[in-house]
Structures are given as structure tokens and as C-alpha cells.
C-alpha positions as CSV (number, residue, x, y, z in Angstrom):
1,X,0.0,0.0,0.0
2,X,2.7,2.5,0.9
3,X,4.5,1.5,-2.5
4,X,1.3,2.4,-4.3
5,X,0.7,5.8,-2.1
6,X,4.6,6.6,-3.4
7,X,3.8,6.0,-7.6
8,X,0.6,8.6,-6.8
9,X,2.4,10.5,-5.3
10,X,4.7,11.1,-8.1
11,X,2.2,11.1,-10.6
12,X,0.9,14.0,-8.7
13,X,3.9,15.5,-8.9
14,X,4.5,15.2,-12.3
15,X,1.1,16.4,-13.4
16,X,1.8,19.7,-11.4
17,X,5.5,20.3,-13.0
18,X,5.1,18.5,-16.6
19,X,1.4,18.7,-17.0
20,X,-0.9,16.1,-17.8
21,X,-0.1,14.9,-21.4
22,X,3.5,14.9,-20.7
23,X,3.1,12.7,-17.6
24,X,0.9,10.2,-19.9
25,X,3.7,10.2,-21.9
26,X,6.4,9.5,-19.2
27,X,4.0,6.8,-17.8
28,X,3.8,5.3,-21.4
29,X,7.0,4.6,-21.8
30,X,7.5,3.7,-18.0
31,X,5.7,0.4,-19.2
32,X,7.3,0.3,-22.8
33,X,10.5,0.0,-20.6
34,X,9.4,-3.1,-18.4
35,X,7.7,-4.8,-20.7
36,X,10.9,-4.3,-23.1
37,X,13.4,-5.6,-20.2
38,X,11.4,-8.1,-18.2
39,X,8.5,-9.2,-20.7
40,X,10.5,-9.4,-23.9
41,X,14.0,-10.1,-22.6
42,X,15.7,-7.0,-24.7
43,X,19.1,-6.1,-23.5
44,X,19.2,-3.0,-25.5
45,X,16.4,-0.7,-27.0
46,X,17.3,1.9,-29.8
47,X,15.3,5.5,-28.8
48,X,16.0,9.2,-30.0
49,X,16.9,11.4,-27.6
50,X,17.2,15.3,-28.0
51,X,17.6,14.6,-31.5
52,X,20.3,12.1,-31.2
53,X,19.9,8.6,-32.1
54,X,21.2,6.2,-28.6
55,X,21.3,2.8,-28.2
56,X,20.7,2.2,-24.2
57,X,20.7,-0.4,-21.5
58,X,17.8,-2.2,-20.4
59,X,19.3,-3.9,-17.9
60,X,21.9,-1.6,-15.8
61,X,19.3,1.1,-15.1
62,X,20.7,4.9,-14.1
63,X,21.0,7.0,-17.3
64,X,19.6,4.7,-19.3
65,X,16.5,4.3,-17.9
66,X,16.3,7.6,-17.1
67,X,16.5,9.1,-20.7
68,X,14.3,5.6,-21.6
69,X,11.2,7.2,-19.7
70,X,11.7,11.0,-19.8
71,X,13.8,11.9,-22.8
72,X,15.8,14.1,-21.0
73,X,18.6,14.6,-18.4
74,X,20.2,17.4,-17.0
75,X,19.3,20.2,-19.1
76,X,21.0,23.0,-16.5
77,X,24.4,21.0,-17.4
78,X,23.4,20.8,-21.2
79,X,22.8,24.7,-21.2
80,X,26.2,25.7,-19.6
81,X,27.4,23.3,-22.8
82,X,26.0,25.8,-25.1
83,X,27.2,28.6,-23.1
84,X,30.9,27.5,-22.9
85,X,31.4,25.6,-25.7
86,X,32.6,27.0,-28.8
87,X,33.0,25.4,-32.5
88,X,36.5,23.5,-32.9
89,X,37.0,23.1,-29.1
90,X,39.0,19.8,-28.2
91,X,37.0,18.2,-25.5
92,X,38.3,15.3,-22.8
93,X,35.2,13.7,-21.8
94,X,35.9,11.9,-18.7
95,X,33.2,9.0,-17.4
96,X,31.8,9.8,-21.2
97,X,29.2,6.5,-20.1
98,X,26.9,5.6,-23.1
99,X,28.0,9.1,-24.8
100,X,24.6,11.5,-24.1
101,X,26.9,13.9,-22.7
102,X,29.5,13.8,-25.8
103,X,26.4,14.1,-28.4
104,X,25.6,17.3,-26.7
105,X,29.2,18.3,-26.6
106,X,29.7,17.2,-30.2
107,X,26.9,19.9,-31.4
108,X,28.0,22.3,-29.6
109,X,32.0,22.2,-31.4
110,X,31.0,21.1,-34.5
111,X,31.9,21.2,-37.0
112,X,35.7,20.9,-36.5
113,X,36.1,20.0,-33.1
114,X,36.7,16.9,-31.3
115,X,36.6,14.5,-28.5
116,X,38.6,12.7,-26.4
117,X,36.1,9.8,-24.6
118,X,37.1,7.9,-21.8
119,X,35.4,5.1,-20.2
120,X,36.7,2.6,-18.1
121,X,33.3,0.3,-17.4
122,X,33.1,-2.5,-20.3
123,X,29.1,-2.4,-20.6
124,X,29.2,1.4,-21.0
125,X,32.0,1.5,-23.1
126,X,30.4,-0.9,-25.8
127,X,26.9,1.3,-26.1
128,X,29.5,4.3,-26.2
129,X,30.9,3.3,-29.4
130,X,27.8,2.5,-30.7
131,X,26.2,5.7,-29.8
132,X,29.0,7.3,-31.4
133,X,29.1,5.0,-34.6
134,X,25.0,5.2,-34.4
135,X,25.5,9.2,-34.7
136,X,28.3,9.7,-37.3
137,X,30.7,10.8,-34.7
138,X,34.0,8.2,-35.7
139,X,36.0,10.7,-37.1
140,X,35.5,13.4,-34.3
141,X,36.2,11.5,-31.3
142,X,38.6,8.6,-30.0
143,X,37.9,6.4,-27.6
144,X,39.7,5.0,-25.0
145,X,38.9,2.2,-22.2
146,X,41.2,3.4,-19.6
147,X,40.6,5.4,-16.5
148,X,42.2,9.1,-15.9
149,X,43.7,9.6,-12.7
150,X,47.3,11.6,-11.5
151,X,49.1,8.0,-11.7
152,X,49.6,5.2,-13.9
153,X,49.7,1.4,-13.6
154,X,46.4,-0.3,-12.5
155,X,43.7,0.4,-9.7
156,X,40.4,-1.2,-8.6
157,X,37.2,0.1,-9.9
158,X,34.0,-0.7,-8.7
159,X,31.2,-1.6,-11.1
160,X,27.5,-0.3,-10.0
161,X,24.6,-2.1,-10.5
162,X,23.8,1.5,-11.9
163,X,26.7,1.5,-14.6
164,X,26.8,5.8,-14.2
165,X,27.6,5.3,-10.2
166,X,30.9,3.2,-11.0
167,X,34.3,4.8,-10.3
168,X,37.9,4.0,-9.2
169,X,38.1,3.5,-5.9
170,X,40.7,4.9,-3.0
171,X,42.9,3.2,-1.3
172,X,41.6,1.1,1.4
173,X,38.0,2.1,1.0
174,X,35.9,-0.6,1.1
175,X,34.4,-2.3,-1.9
176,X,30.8,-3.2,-0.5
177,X,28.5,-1.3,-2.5
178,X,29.3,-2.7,-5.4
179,X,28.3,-5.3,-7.1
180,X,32.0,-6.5,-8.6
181,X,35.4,-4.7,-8.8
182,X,37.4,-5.5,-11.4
183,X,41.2,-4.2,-11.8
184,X,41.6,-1.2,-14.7
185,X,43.8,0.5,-16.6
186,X,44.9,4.1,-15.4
187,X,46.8,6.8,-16.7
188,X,48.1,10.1,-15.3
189,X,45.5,12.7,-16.7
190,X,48.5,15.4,-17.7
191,X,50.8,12.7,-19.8
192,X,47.5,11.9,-21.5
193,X,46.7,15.6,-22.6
194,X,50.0,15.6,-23.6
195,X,50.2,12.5,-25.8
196,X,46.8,14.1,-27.7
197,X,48.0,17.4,-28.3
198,X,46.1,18.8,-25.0
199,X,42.4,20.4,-24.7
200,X,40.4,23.6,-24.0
201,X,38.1,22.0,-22.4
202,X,37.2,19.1,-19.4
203,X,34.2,17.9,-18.5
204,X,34.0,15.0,-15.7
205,X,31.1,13.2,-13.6
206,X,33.6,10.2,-12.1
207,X,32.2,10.4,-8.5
208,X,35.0,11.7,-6.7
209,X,38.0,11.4,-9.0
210,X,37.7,14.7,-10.3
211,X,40.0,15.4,-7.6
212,X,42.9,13.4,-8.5
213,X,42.1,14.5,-12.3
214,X,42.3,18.6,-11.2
215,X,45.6,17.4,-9.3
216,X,47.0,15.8,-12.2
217,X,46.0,18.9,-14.3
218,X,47.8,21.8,-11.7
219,X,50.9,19.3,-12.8
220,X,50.4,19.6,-16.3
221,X,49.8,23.5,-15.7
222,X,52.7,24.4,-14.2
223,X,55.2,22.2,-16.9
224,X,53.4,22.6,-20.0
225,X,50.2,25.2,-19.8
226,X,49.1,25.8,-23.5
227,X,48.1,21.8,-23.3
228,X,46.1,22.3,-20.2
229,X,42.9,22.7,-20.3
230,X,41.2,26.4,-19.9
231,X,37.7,24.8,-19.1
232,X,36.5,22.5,-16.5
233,X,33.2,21.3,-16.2
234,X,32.7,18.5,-13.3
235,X,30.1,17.1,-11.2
236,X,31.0,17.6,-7.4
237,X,30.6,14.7,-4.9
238,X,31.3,15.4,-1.6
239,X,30.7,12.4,-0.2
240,X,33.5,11.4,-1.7
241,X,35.8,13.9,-0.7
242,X,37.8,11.5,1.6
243,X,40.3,8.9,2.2
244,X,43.1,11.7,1.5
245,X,41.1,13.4,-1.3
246,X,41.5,17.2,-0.5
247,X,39.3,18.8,-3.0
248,X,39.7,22.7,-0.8
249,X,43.7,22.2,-1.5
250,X,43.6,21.6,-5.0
251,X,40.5,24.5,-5.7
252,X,43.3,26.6,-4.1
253,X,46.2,25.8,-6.6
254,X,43.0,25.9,-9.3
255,X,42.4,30.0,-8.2
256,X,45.9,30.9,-7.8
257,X,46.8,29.8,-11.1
258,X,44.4,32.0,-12.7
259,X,41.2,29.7,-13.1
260,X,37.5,30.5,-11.3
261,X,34.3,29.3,-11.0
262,X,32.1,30.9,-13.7
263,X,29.0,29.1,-12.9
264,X,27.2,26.7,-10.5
265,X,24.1,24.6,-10.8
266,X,21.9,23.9,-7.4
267,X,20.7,20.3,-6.7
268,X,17.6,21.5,-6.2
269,X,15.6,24.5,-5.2
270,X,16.4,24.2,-1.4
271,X,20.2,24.0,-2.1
272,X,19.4,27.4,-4.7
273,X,18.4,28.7,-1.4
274,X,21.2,28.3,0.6
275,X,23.3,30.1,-2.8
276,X,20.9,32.8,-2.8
277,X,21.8,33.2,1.0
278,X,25.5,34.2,0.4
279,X,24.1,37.3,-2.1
280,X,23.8,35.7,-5.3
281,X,21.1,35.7,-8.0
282,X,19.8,33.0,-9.9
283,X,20.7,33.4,-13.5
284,X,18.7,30.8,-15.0
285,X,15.8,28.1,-13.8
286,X,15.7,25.3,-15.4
287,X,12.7,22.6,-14.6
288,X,14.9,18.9,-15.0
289,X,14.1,15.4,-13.8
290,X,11.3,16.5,-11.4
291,X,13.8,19.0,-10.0
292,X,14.3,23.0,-10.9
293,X,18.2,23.3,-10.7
294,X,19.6,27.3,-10.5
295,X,22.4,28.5,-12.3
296,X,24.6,31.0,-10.7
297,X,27.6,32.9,-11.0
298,X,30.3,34.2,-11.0
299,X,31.3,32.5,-7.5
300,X,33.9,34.0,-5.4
301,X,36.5,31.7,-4.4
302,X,35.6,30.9,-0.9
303,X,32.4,30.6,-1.2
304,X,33.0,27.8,-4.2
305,X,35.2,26.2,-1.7
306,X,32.4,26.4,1.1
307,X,29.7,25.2,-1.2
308,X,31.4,22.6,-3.4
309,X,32.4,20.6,-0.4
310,X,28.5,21.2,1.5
311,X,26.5,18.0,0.6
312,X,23.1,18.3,-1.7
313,X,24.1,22.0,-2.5
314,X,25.7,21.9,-6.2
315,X,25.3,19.9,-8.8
316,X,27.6,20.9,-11.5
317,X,30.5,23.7,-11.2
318,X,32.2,25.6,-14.0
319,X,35.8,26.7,-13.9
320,X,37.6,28.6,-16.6
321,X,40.9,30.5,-16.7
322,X,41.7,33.6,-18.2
323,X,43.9,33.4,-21.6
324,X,46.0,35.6,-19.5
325,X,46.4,34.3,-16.1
């Protein structure tokens, strides 16, 4: 009974934000998805997406499903895309996952510029090159099943039952919410840039490791900085923010070599809230998976310290440096 008070509840909910055709149509395809995965057996389903053609998984759950029954995820992320992005940009899309991310990318630099996708989980890595074959995109982006860190050899990585939740794990964290960890592949984030001719632009969701990556890049900086990367777009995870993972320290070396955060997207509109409560202004409000997410900036440097590592505040965080820094 509770279970059954929770889908009104939601349907409620999404009649009063989408409207009632809309919801019929999320609802539609809520049951297109089961009976696809559980009735039929599919493993894969092919669907069109904000224009894009995408081959996802029936069967991991996370983004797939996500873009399965509402079409859409993240638009306050997608818009700072079109914002930021500029035709010919290089792009090195970390935790690139089944590619919805890169497709948006890849409109936004076309028609010259390209991609560098990473992606260390196997089942997201084979729908990424699909995705990418699916949509034309061969000759504008390489792929590469390794993991980005700031070292090199081999470390564990834990794979989600949600394939968008896996990531490389710290050292002596424990393993137990996943369902399997499987050694990978890693390479130091700077000697990568610099084996590809470097980027303008890198944008990350690798639950935590955006730390390490950031690290990796201050290197890269401070030895070789026309390969390093002038724009950083990552998803922040303060949960994660342990086991010797300092992410105040390195947003320090970040601001006093020049770069700053530009923009910031709220979790939702309590966390916009608590934004609004240091004196800033939304910019933009954007209605996205049953939640409005704010957009706001510039942030001053302590305060993007202060919120980045306060839990359910952002979501995504911009950082760019000045040509002249």
C-alpha cells in the first residue's frame, strides 16, 4: 500500500510540474521500458533522444532508464554546454558513459572539433561506441577504455549495479557497494593531454576522482600550460571527498593559477536557497528530472570552496581561466 501511495504521489507530482499529457507520456514509456526488459528479454532498446539517435541499457538502469522514460537529463548541465562551448574546441570527456553527454558536446564544437572519450566500465563503453558510430561521430572522437587519474599502472574500480555510479576506488575504501570490482587500466590525466595534443576544455562526472584528475592537471599546468585545459566542467561529490582526497587544497592551486568558478548549478531549489543566501542571484531556472536546478555565477573563491564541499548543495560547477592568467 505505501508502495502504491509513493507512484501517486509522483504522478501527482509530475502532473503539477510537466502537465498532464506529458506525464501520460512518461508513464507510457515507464511500461514500454518493463515490458521491453522483463516481458521481452531486450538487452538493449534503440530511442531518440534530444535529437540524437542512442542505443541504451535495459538492464543496468541509471541513465539509461532515465533518458528511456523521460527523454531528457540534466538540461542545467546541457545549457552551460551551449554557453561554454565553442565550434573546434578539443573536448576530454571523462566518465563519457553511453555518450549522451558527448552528443551534446559534439553539437556544440561542431563542425571541427573533437573529442577525447574515456570510459573505463566495459558495458558502458560498448553502447558508447555504438552511440557514437549510431550518430556519425567516428571521425570526431577517440575512444579510450582506460581510467584518468594523477598515476599510472592499474587500480580497482568498482562496477554499479547502476553503470553511471561506477568509479575507481581509494585506497583502502571498502568495496561493498558494489556489485563487482574488477582491476583497470589508469593513466596520469597530464601525460594523457599531452600524448593528444592537449584540450580547452574538461568535463568529468567520475564520482570523486575529479580530484585526482584537477591534481593531475595543476601538474600539467605548471610544466606545459598551452596543453592544459582552460575549461573545467565536473560534477561535485562530496561524499566522496575523503580517504586523502583534499578537493579545498587543490580549488586553491585551481584560483591561484588563474582559473575560477564561472558558474554553478543547485541540486535542487532548497540547495538554490542556501546560494541565494550568500548574495547571489539565480541566472537561470531550469525545470529537470522532477527538479528546478539554478544556475549562478560568477562565485567568489571561498564561497565555491564552502559550497562545493557542503552535501546536496551543487550539482555541477564551471571553472575557466583567463587566456592571460
Amino acid at each position: 500500500m505505501a508502495d502504491l501511495k509513493g507512484k501517486i504521489a509522483v504522478l501527482g507530482q509530475s502532473v503539477q510540474l510537466y502537465g498532464v499529457w506529458q506525464t501520460i507520456q512518461f508513464t507510457w514509456r515507464f511500461f514500454v521500458y518493463h515490458i521491453s526488459k522483463r516481458l521481452l528479454g531486450k538487452k538493449t532498446a534503440l530511442r531518440h533522444v534530444d535529437g540524437f539517435a542512442m542505443m541504451l541499457d535495459l538492464h543496468t538502469g541509471g541513465i539509461s532508464k532515465t533518458l528511456f522514460q523521460y527523454g531528457e537529463r540534466e538540461r542545467d548541465q546541457l545549457a552551460l554546454f551551449r554557453r561554454f562551448l565553442h565550434p573546434g574546441d578539443t573536448v576530454l570527456e571523462l566518465g563519457a558513459n553511453i555518450g549522451y553527454y558527448l552528443l551534446h558536446e559534439a553539437a556544440c564544437i561542431a563542425p571541427s572539433g573533437r573529442i577525447l572519450a574515456v570510459e573505463p566500465d566495459p558495458r558502458s563503453f560498448s553502447l558508447l561506441k555504438k552511440n557514437i558510430s549510431i550518430n556519425q561521430l567516428d571521425h570526431r572522437v577517440s575512444l579510450h577504455e582506460t581510467a584518468l587519474s594523477n598515476t599510472e599502472g592499474s587500480l580497482r574500480f568498482g562496477l554499479a549495479s547502476e553503470a553511471n555510479l561506477s568509479r575507481l576506488l581509494a585506497e583502502n575504501e571498502s568495496a561493498n557497494a558494489f556489485e563487482s570490482v574488477r582491476t583497470v587500466p589508469v593513466e596520469d590525466t597530464g601525460d594523457f593531454l599531452e600524448a593528444h595534443n592537449g584540450a580547452i576544455a574538461v568535463r568529468m562526472d567520475i564520482e570523486g576522482g575529479e580530484v585526482e584528475v584537477l591534481s593531475s592537471l595543476i601538474r600539467l599546468y605548471d610544466r606545459a600550460p598551452a596543453l592544459c585545459p582552460t575549461k573545467l566542467f565536473f560534477e561535485v561529490h562530496p561524499q566522496y571527498y575523503t580517504h586523502g582526497r583534499n578537493m579545498p587544497a587543490v580549488m586553491t592551486q585551481l584560483f591561484e593559477r588563474g582559473f575560477h568558478v564561472r558558474a554553478v548549478t543547485s541540486q535542487h531549489a532548497q540547495a538554490a536557497t542556501r546560494i541565494q543566501d550568500l548574495g547571489y542571484e539565480a541566472e537561470t531556472v531550469l525545470l529537470t528530472q522532477f527538479k528546478q536546478r539554478s544556475t549562478f555565477g560568477p562565485i567568489r573563491d571561498q564561497d565555491a570552496i564552502a559550497l562545493t564541499i557542503t552535501a546536496d548543495t551543487l550539482r555541477i560547477l564551471y571553472m575557466e581561466r583567463s587566456e592571460h592568467a
